[in-house]
mmCIF file as gemmi writes it, N, C-alpha and C atoms, coordinates in Angstrom:
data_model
loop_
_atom_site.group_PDB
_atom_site.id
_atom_site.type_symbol
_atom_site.label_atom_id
_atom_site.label_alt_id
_atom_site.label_comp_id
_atom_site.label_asym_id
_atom_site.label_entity_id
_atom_site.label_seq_id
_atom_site.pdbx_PDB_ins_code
_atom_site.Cartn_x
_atom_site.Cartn_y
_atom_site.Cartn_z
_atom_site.occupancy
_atom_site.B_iso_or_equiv
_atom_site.pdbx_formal_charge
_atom_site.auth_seq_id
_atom_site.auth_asym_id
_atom_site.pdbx_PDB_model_num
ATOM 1 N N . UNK Axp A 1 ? 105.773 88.054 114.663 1 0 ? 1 A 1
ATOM 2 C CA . UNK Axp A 1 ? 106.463 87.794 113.416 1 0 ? 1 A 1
ATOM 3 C C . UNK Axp A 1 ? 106.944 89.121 112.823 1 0 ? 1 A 1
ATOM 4 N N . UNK Axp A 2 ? 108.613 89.257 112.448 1 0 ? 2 A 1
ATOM 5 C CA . UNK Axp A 2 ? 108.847 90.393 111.459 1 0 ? 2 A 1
ATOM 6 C C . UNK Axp A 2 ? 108.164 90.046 110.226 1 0 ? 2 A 1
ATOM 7 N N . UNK Axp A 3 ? 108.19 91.507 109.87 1 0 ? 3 A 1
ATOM 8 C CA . UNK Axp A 3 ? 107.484 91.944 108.664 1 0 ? 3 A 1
ATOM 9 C C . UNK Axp A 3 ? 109.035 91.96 107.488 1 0 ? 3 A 1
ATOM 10 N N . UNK Axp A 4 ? 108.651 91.682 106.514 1 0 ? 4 A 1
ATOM 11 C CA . UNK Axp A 4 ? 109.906 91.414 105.506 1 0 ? 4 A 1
ATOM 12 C C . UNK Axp A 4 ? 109.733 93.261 105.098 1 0 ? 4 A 1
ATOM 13 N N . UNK Axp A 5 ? 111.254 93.638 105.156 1 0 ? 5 A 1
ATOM 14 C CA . UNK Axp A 5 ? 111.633 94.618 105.032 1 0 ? 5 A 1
ATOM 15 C C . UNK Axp A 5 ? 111.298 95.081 103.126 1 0 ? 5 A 1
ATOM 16 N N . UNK Axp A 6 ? 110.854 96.285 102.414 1 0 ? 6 A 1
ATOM 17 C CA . UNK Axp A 6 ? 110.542 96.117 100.822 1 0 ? 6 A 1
ATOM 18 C C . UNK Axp A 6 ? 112.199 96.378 100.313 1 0 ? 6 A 1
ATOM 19 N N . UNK Axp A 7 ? 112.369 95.939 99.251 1 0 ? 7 A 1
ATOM 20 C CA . UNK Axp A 7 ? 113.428 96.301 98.65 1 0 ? 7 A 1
ATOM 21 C C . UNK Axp A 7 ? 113.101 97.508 98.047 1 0 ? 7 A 1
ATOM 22 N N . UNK Axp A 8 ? 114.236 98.562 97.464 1 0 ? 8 A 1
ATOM 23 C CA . UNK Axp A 8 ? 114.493 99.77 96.945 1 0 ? 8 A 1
ATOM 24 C C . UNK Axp A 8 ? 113.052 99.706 95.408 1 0 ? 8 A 1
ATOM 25 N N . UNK Axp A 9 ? 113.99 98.464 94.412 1 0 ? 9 A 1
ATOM 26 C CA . UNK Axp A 9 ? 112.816 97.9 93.402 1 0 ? 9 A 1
ATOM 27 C C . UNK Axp A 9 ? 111.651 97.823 93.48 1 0 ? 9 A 1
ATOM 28 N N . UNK Axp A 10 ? 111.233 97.319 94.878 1 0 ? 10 A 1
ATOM 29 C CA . UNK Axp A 10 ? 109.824 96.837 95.247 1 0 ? 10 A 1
ATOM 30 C C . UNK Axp A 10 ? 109.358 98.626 95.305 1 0 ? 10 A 1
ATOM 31 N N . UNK Axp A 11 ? 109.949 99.464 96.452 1 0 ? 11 A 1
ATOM 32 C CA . UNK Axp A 11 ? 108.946 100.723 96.358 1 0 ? 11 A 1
ATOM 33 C C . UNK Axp A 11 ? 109.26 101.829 95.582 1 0 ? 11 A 1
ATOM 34 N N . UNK Axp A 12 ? 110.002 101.062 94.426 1 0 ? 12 A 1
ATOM 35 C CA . UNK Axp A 12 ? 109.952 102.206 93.049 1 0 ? 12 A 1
ATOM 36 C C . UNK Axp A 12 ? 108.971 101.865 92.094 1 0 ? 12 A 1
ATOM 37 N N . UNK Axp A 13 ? 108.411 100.056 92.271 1 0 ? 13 A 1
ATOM 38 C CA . UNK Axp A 13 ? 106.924 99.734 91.574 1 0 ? 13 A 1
ATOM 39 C C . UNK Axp A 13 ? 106.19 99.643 92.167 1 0 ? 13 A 1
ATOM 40 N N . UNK Axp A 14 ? 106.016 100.299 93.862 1 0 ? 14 A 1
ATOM 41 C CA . UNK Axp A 14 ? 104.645 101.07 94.648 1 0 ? 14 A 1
ATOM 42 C C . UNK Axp A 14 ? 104.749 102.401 93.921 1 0 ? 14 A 1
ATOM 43 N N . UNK Axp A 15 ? 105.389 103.246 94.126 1 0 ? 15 A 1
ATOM 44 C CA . UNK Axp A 15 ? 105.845 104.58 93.31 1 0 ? 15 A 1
ATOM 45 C C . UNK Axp A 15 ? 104.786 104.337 92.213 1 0 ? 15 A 1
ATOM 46 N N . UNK Axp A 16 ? 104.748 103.726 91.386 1 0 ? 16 A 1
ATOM 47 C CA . UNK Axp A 16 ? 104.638 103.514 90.039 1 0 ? 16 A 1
ATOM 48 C C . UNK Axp A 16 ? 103.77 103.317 90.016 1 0 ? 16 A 1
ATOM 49 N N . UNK Axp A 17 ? 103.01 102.238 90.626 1 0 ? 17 A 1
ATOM 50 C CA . UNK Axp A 17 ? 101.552 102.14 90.796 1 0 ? 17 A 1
ATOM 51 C C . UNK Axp A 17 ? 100.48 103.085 90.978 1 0 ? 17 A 1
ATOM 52 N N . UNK Axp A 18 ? 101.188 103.545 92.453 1 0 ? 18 A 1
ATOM 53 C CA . UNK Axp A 18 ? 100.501 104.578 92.839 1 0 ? 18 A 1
ATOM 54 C C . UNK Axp A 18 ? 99.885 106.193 91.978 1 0 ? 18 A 1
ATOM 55 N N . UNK Axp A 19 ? 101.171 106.058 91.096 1 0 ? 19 A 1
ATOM 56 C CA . UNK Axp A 19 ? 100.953 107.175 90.15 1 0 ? 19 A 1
ATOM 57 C C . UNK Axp A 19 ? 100.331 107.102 89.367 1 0 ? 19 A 1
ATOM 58 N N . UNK Axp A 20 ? 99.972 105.684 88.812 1 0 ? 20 A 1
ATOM 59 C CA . UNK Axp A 20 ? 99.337 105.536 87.258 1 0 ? 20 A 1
ATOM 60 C C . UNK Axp A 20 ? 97.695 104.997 87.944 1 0 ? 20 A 1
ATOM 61 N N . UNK Axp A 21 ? 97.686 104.948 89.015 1 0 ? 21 A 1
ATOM 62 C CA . UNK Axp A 21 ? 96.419 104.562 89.602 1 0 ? 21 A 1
ATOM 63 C C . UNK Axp A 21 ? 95.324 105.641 89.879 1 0 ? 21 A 1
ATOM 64 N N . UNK Axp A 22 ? 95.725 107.074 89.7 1 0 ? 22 A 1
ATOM 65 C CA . UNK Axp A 22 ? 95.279 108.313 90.018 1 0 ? 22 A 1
ATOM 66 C C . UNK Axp A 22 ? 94.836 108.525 91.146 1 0 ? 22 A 1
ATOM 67 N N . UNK Axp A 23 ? 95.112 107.72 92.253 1 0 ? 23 A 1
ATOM 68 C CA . UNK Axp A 23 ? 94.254 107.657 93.447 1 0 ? 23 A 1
ATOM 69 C C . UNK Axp A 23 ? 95.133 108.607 94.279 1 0 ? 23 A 1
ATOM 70 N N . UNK Axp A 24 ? 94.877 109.521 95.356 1 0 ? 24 A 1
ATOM 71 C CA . UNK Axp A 24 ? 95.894 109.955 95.947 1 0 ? 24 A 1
ATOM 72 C C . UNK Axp A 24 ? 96.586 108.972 96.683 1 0 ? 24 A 1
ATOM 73 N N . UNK Axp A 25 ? 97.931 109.763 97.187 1 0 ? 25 A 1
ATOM 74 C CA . UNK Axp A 25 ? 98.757 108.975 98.222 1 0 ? 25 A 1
ATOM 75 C C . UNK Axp A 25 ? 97.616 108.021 99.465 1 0 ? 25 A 1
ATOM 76 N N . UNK Axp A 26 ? 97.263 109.111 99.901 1 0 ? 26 A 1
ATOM 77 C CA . UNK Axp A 26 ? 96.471 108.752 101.349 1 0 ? 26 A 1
ATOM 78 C C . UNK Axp A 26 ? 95.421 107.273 100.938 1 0 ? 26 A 1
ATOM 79 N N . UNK Axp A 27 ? 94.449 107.35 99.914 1 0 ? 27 A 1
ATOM 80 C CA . UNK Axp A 27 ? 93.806 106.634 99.452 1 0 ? 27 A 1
ATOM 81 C C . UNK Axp A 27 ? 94.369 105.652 98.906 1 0 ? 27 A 1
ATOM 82 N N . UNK Axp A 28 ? 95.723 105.445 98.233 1 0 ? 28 A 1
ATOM 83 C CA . UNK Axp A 28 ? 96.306 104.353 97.619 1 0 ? 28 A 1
ATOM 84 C C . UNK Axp A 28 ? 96.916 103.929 98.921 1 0 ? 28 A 1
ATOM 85 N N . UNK Axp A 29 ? 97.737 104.359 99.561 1 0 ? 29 A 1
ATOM 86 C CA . UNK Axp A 29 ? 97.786 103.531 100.643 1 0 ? 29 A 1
ATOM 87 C C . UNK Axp A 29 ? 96.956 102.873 101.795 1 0 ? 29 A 1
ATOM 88 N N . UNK Axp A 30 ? 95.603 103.677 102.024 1 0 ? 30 A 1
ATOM 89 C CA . UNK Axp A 30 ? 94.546 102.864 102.639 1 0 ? 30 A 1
ATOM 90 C C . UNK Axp A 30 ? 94.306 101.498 101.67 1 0 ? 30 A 1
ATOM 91 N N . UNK Axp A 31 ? 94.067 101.426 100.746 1 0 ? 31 A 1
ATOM 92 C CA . UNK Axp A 31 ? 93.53 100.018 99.947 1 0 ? 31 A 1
ATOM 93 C C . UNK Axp A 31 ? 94.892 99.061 99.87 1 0 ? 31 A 1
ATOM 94 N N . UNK Axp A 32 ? 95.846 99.503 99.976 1 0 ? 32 A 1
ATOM 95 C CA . UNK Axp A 32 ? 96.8 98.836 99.824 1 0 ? 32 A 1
ATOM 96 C C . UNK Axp A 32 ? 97.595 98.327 101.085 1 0 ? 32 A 1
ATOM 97 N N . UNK Axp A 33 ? 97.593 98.549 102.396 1 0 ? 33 A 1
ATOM 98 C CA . UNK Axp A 33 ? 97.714 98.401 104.132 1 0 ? 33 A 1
ATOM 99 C C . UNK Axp A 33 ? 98.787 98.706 104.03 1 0 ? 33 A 1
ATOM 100 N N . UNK Axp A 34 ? 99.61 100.072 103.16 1 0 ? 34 A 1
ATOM 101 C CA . UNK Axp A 34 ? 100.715 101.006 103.404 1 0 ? 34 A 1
ATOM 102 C C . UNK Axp A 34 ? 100.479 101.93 104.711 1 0 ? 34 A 1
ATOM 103 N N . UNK Axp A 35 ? 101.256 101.978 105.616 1 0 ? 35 A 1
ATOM 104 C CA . UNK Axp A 35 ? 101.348 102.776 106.734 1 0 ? 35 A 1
ATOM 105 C C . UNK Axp A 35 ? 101.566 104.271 105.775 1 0 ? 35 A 1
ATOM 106 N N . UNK Axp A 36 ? 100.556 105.84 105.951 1 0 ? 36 A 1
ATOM 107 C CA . UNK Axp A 36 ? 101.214 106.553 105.007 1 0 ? 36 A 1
ATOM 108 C C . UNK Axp A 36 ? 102.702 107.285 105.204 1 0 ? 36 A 1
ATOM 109 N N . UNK Axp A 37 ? 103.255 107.34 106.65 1 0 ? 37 A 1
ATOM 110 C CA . UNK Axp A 37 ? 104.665 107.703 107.011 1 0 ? 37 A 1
ATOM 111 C C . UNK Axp A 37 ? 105.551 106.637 106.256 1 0 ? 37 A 1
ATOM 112 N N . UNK Axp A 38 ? 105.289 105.089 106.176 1 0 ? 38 A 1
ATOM 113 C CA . UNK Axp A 38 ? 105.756 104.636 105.538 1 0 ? 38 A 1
ATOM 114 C C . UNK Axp A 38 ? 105.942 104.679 104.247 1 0 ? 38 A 1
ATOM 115 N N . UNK Axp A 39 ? 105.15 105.248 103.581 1 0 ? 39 A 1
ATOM 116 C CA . UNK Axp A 39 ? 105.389 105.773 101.652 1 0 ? 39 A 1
ATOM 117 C C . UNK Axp A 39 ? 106.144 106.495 101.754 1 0 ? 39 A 1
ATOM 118 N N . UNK Axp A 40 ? 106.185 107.743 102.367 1 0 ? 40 A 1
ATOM 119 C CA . UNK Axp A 40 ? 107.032 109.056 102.665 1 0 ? 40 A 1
ATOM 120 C C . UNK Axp A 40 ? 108.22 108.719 102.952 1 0 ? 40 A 1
């Protein structure tokens, strides 16, 4: 099965999250099953 591609919107409120969550990158994307090349 493809994976639904995020919209621009969608990873400007990962962005957003991620920032106000204080967690680092690496760590917000482990809890969250973000690939971290994929945030980048």
């Amino acid at each position: 099965m493809k994976k639904k591609r995020r919209t621009k919107a969608e990873w400007l409120r990962i962005f957003d999250k991620q920032q106000k969550s204080g967690l680092t990158i690496k760590d917000f994307c482990e809890r969250h099953g973000i690939h971290l090349q994929t945030f980048y």
